[in-house]
N, C-alpha and C positions, 0 to 999 in steps of 0.2 A: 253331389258326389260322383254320381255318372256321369253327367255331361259335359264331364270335361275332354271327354276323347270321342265325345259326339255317337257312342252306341248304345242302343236299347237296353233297360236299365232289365237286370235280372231280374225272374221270375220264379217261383215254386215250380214252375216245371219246367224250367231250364237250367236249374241246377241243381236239380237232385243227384245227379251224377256225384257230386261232392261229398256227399254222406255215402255213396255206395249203393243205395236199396233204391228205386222209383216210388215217386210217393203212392200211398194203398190207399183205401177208402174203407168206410166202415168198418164193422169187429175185426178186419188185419191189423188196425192200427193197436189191436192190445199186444200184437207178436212184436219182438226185439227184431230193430231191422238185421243184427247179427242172425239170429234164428230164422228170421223171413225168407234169407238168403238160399238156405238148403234147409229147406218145408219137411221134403223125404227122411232127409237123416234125422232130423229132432221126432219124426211120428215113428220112423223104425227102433231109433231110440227108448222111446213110451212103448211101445210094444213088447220092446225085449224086458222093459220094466215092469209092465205088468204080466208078462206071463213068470218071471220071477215073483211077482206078488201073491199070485193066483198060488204061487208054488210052495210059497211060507206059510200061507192062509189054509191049504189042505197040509201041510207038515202039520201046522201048531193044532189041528181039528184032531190028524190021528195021535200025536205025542200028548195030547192033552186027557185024551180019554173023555172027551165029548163033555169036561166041566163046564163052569157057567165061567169062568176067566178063559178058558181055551177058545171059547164059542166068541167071545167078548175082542179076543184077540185076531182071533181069526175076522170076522167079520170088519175090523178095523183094515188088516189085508186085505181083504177084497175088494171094500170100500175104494180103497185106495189104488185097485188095480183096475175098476168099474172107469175111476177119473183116469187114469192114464189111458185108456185103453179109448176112450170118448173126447179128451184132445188130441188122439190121435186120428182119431178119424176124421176129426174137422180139420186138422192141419194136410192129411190127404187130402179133404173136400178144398182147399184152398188151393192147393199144389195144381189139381186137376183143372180146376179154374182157370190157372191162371197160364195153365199149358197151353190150355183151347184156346186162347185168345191171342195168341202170341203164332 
């Protein structure tokens, strides 16, 4: 199928360009090469998400009157702000990576 114009048959690293993103290697490969793209904005993003989480999770604590569902609820918040706030810094830790080498 290539050799009909006599040039060197494409390669995974010669046309990455095609998709947009350079191929990654290990746990990068679970990020969307959409998201791969701008690392910063998707962690600035989770940030802004979990200190909004952080901020429902102490709401639901003082509007609850410290019940055993307020507690139940909140803890679900922060859980959830705990994850954001920890793919967020690996997606920094990726970003910086990949700065330095560039």
């Amino acid at each position: 199928m290539y050799a009909q114009n006599g040039g060197p048959t494409p390669s995974s690293t010669t046309t990455w360009w095609r998709w947009g993103s350079p191929p990654r290697s290990g746990m990068r490969r679970l990020i969307a090469p959409w998201e791969y793209r701008h690392l910063r904005v998707f962690a600035r993003v989770r940030i802004a998400a979990g200190i909004v989480l952080v901020g429902l999770g102490l709401i639901t604590l003082v509007g609850g009157s410290l019940t055993a569902k307020a507690v139940g609820f909140a803890a679900l918040f922060l859980v959830a702000a705990a994850g954001s706030f920890s793919l967020a810094a690996w997606e920094l830790g990726i970003a910086r990576c990949a700065a330095a080498r560039t």
